[in-house]
C-alpha positions as CSV (number, residue, x, y, z in Angstrom):
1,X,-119.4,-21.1,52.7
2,X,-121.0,-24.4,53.8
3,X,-122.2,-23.7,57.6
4,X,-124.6,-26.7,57.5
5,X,-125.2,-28.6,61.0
6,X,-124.8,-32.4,60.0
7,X,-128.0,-34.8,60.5
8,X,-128.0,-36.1,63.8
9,X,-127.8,-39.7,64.6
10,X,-131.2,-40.3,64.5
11,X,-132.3,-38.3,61.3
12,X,-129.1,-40.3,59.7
13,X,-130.6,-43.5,60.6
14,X,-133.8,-43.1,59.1
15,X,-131.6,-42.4,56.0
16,X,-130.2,-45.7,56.1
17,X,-133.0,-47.4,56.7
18,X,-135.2,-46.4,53.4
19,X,-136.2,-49.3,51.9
20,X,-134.9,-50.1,48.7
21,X,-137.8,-51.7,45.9
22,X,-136.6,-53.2,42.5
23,X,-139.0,-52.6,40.0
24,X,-138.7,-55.5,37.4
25,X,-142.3,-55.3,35.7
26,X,-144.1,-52.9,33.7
27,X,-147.2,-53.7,36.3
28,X,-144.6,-52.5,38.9
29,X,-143.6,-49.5,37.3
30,X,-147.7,-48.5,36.6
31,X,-148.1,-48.9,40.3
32,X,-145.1,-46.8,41.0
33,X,-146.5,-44.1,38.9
34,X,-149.3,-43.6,40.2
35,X,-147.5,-43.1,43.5
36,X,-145.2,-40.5,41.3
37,X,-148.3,-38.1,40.3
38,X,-148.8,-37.5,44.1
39,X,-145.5,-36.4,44.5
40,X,-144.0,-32.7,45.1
41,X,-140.6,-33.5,45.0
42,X,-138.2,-36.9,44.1
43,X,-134.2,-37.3,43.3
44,X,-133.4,-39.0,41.1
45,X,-130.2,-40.3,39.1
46,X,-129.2,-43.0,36.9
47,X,-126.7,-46.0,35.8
48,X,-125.6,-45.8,32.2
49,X,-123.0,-47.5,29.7
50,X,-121.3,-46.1,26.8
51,X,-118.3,-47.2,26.6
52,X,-118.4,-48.5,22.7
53,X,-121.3,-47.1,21.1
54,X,-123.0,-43.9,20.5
55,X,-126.2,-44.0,22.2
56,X,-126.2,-44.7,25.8
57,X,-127.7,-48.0,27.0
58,X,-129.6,-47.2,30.2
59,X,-129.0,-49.7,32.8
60,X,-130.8,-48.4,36.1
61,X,-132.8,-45.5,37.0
62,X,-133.1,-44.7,40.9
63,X,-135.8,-42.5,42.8
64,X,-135.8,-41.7,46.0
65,X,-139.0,-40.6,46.7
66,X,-138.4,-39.6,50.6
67,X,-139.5,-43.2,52.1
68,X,-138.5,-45.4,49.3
69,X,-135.8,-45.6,47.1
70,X,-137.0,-47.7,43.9
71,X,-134.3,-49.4,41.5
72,X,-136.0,-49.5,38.5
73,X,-134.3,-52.2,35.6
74,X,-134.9,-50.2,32.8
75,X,-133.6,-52.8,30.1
76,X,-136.9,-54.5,31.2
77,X,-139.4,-51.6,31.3
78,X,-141.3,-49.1,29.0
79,X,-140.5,-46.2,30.1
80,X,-142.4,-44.1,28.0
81,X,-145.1,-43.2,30.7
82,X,-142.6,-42.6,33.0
83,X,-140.3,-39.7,31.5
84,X,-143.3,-37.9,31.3
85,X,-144.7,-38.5,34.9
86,X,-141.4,-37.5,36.0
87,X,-141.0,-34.2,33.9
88,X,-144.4,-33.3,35.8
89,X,-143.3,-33.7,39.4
90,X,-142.8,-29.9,41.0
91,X,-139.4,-30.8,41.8
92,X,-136.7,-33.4,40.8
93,X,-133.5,-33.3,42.4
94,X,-130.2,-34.6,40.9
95,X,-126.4,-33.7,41.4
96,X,-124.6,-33.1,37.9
97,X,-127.4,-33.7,36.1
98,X,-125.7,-33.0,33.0
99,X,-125.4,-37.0,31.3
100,X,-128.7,-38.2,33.2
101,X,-130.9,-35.1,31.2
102,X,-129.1,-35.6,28.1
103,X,-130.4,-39.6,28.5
104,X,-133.8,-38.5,29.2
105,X,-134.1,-35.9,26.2
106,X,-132.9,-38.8,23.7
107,X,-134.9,-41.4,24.7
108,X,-138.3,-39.5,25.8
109,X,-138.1,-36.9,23.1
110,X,-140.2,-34.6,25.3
111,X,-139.4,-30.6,25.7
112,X,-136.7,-29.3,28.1
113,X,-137.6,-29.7,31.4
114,X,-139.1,-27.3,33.8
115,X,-138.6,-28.8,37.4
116,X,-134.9,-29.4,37.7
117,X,-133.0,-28.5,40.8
118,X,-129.0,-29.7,40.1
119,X,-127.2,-29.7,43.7
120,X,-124.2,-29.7,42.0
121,X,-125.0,-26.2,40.6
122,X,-126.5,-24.9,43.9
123,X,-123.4,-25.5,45.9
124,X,-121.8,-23.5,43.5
125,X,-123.5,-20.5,44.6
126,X,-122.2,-21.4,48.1
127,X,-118.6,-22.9,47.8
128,X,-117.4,-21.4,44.1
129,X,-116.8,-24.8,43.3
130,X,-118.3,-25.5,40.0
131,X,-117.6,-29.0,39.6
132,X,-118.2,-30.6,43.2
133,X,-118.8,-34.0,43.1
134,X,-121.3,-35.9,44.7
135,X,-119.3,-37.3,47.6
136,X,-117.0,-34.7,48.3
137,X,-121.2,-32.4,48.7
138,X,-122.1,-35.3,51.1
139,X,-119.2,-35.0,53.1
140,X,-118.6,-31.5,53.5
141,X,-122.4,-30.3,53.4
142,X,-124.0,-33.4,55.7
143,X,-120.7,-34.9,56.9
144,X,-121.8,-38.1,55.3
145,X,-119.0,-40.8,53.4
146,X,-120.5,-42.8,50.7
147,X,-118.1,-45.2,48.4
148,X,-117.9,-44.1,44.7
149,X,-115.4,-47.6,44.7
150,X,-118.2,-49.5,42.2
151,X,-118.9,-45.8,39.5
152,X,-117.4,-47.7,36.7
153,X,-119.5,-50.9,37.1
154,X,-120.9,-53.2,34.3
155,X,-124.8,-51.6,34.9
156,X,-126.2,-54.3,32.7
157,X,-125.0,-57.0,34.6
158,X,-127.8,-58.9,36.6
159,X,-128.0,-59.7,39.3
160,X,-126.1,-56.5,40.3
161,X,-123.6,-57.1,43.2
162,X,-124.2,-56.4,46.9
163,X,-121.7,-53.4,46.3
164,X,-123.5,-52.3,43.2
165,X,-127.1,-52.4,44.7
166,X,-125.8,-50.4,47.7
167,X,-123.4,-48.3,45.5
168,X,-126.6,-47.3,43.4
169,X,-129.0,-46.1,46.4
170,X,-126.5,-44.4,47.8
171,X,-126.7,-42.4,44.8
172,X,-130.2,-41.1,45.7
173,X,-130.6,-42.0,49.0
174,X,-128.6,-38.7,50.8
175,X,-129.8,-36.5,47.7
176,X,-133.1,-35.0,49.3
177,X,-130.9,-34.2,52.7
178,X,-128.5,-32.5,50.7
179,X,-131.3,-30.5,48.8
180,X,-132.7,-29.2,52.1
181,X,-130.1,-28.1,53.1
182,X,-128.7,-26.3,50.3
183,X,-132.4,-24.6,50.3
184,X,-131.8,-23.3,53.4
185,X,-128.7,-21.7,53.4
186,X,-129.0,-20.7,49.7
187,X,-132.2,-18.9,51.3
188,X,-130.4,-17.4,53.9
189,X,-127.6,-15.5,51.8
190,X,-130.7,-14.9,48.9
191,X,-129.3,-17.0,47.0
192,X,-132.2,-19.4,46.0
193,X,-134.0,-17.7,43.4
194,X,-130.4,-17.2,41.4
195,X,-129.7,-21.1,41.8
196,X,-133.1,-22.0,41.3
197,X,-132.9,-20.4,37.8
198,X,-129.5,-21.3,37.0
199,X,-130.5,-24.7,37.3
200,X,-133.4,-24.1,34.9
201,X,-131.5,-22.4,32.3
202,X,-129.2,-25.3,32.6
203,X,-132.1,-27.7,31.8
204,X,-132.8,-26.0,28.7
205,X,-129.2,-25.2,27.3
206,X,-128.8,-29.6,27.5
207,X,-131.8,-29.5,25.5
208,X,-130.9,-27.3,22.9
209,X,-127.8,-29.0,22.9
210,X,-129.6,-32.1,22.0
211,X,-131.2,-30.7,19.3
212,X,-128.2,-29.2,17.6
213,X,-128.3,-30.0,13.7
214,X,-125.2,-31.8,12.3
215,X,-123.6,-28.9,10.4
216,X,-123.2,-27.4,13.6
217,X,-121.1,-29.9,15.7
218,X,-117.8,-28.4,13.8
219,X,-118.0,-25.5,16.1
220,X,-117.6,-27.4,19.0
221,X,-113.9,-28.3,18.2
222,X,-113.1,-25.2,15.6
223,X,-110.0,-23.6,15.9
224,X,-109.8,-19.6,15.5
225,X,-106.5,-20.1,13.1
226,X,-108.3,-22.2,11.0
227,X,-109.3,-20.4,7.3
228,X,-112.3,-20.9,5.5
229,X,-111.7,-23.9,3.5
230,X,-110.5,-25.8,6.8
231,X,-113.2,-24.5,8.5
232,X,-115.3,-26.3,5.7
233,X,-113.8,-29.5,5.5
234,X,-114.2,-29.4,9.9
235,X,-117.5,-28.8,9.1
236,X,-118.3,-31.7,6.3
237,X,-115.8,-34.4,8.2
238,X,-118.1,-33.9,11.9
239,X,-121.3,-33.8,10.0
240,X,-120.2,-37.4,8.3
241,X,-118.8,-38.5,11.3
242,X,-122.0,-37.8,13.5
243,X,-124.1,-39.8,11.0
244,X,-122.0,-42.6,10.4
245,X,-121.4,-42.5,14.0
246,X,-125.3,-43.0,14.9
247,X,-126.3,-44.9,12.1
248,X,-123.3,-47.9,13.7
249,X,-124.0,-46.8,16.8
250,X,-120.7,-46.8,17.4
251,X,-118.7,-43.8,19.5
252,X,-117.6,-40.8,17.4
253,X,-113.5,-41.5,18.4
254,X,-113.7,-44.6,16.8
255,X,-114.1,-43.3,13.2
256,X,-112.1,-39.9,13.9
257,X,-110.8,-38.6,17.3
258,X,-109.9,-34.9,17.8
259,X,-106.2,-35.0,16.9
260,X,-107.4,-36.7,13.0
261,X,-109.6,-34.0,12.6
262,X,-106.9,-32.0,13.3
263,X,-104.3,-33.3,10.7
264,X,-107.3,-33.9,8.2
265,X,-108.3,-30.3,8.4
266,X,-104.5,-28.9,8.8
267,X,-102.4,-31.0,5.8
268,X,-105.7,-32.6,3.5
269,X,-104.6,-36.0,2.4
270,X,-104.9,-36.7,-1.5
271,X,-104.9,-40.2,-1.2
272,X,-105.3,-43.2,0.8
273,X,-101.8,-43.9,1.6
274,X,-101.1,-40.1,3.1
275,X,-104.2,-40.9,5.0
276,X,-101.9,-43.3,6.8
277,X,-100.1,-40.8,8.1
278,X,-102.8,-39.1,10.1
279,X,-103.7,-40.3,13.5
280,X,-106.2,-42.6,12.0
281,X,-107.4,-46.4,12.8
282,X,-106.1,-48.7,10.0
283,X,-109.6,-50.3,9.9
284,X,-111.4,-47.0,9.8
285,X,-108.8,-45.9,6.6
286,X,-109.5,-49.4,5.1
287,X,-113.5,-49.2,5.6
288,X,-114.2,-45.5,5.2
289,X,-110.8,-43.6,4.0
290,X,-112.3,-43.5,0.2
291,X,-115.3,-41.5,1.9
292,X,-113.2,-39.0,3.9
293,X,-110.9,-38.4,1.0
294,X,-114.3,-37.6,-1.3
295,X,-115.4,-35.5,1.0
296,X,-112.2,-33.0,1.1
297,X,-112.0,-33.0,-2.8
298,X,-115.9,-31.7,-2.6
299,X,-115.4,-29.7,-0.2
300,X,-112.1,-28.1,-2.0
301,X,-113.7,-27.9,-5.3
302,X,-117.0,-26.1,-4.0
303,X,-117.6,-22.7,-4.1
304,X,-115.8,-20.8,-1.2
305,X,-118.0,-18.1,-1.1
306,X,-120.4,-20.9,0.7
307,X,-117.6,-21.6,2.6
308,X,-118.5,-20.7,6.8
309,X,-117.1,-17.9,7.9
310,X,-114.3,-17.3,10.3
311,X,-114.5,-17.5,14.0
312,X,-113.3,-14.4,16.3
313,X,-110.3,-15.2,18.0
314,X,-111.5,-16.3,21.7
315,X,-111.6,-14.3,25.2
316,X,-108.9,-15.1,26.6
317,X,-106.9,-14.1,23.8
318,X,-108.1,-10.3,24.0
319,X,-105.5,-7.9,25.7
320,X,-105.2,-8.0,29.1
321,X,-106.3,-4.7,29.5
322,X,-109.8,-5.9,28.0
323,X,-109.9,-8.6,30.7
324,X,-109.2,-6.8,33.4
325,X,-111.5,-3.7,33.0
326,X,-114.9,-6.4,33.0
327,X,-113.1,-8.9,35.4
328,X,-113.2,-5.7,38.1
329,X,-117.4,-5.2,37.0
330,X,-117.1,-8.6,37.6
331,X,-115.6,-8.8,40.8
332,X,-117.9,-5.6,42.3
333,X,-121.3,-7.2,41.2
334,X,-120.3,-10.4,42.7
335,X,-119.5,-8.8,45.9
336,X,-122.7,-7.0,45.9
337,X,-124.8,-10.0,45.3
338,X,-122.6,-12.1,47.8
339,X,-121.8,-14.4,44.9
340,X,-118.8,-16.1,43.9
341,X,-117.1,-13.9,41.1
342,X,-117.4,-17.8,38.4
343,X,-120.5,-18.4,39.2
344,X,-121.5,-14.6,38.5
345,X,-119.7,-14.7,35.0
346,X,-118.4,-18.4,33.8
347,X,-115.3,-18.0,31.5
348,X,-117.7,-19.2,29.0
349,X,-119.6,-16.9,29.1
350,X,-117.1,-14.2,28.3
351,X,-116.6,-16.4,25.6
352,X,-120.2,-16.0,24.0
353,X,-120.6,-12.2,25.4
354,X,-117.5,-11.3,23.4
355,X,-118.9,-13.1,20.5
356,X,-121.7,-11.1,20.7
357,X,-120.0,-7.8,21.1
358,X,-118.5,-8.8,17.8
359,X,-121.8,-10.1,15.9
360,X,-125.0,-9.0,17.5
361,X,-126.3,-12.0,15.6
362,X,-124.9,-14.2,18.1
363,X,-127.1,-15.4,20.5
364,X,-126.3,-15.1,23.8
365,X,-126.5,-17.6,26.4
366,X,-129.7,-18.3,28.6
367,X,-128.1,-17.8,31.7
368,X,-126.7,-14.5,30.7
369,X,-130.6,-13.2,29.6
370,X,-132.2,-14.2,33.2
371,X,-131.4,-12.7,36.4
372,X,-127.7,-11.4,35.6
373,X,-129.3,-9.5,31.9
374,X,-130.1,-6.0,33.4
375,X,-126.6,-5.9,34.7
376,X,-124.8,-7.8,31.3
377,X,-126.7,-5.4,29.1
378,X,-126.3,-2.1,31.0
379,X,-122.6,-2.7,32.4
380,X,-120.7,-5.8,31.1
381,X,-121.5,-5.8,27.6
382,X,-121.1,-1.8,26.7
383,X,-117.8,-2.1,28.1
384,X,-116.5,-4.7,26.3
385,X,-118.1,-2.8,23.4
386,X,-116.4,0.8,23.7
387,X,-112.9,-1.5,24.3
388,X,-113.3,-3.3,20.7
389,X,-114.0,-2.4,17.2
390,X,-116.4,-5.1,16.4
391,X,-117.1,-4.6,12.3
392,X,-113.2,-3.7,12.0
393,X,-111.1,-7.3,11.9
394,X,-107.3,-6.9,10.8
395,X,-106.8,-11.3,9.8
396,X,-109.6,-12.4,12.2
397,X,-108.5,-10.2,14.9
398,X,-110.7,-7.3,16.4
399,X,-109.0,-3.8,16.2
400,X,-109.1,-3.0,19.7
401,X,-109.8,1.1,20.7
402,X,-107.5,2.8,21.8
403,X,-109.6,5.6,24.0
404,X,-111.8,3.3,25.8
405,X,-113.5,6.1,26.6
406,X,-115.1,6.8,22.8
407,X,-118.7,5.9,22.0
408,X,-118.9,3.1,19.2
């Protein structure tokens, strides 16, 4: 619950009045880090396009550094000094931070960072929202309106518009406000250190993200029904598709989008004109259709014993008797901790603990080995255990115990 006193109007008008700098020359940006490394603490968000090509062009970074707010017009800058002046600030501040730390971990190629606090995740902890956006956080934590009216801007435009300009400080210039006063009240329920960490382990899971090989990607759109064969042709089709993708630097929907994969992987064309009954681009058949088609024959005629192997029917598919019994360990430990029972235990989470249950060799998450493991390992996890049989799958289904009272 969000008990926050709003700014008053004075503190509110300093706000508004922070001076907002352009930085437009790499002599600018060398003066502005050396007012960075004296730093304890900076927000910080940025302005980004990719809408037809795979690697985001970065348009505009912002900082708010408490008494400025710098614009900095990245297209014109190196930035290679700065991502890692900025990974070495105590704190950095951003809401969602999701897109703006996958930017920085492509194009400074530096290790996960260590100092991120991500307001969006921190009202979490205090609303059970998991997905609060940036305006709706201003206005319910501060009672502060900003205009979101200009999000889906052309960044790369110069000059930016009045609307864009002000649009874009906005971003950051509320941010620290909001941090503050998440800080407090997070501390008052003893809450901070659990956001504080969550954020962390956030930080890191985007950068091992990042650093996913090709062969993986298939997993992210894998379907439990799928057999070994079609889990092998998923798996060569996203690894082509990722390199072709980068290599034209072109968005991976435009060769194949979800549903072609789909068909492709479900009823195999054997030539070019059944590939024109898939959901498939007519240019992308005529340019690379040969290619996909080579691919499924090589993938058919290999050796299925190299084939990967199949993937555990998900969570939510267990009996409801399963789901229950950790949803109540669920529900108790949250109430103990005064913690909102999906921020405690993320549906996602189930997902990769139940994995785990299944195949020790699954790693869990990071934020299920931090400040929830004592309780995963010792409550959570053998429960879910004595309820399965983990080595005993009837067609890629878990044989689930009947006593769930036995030992395993």
């Amino acid at each position: 619950m969000l008990t926050q006193q709003p700014p008053t109007a004075h503190e509110l008008q300093i706000l508004n009045d922070l001076p907002t700098v352009w930085i437009k020359t790499d002599e600018q940006l060398e003066r502005l880090l050396d007012e960075l490394d004296t730093l304890d603490i900076i927000a910080l968000d940025t302005e980004f396009i990719k809408r037809d090509t795979f690697f985001p062009r970065l348009a505009l970074l912002q900082i708010n550094t408490g008494t400025v707010i710098y614009l900095l017009d990245a297209p014109k800058l190196d930035l290679y000094d700065f991502w890692q002046v900025i990974g070495d600030i105590p704190t950095m501040v951003l809401h969602a931070c999701g897109e703006d730390l996958g930017i920085y971990y492509l194009l400074s190629e530096l290790p996960a960072l260590t100092n991120v606090f991500d307001t969006q995740i921190g009202l979490g902890f205090l609303t059970g929202e998991l997905s609060l956006g940036y305006q709706t956080a201003l206005l319910n934590t501060l009672d502060i309106h900003v205009n979101k009216g200009e999000s889906q801007s052309d960044w790369l435009k110069r000059p930016l518009t009045f609307e864009q300009e002000q649009y874009a400080s906005d971003d950051v210039r509320y941010l620290l406000a909001l941090y503050n006063a998440l800080k407090q009240q997070l501390n008052q329920q003893n809450l901070w250190q659990y956001a504080k960490q969550d954020c962390q382990d956030y930080s890191t899971e985007l950068y091992n993200l990042s650093q996913i090989t090709d062969d993986q990607l298939y997993l992210n759109v894998a379907n439990f029904n799928y057999n070994r064969e079609q889990l092998a042709i998923l798996q060569a089709l996203c690894e082509w598709r990722e390199q072709l993708a980068r290599s034209i630097n072109r968005p991976r929907t435009y060769i194949l989008r979800p549903k072609a994969l789909q068909e492709l992987v479900e009823k195999p064309p054997f030539g070019i004109k059944q590939l024109g009954y898939h959901d498939i681009k007519p240019q992308v058949i005529r340019m690379y259709g040969n290619e996909i088609l080579n691919i499924i024959h090589q993938v058919q005629k290999t050796d299925c014993k190299t084939y990967p192997e199949l993937i555990p029917i998900p969570y939510r598919k267990l009996p409801s008797n399963i789901q229950e019994a950790l949803q109540d360990l669920i529900n108790a430990h949250a109430k103990a901790l005064n913690i909102p029972e999906n921020i405690l235990m993320r549906k996602k989470w189930l997902g990769d603990l139940y994995a785990h249950a299944i195949d020790n060799k699954r790693a869990l998450p990071l934020a299920l080995l931090g400040w929830r493991h004592d309780w995963i390992i010792g409550s959570l996890l053998p429960t879910l255990q004595n309820m399965i049989q983990p080595h005993s799958m009837i067609n890629n289904q878990p044989v689930v115990a009947t006593d769930t009272n036995d030992e395993n």
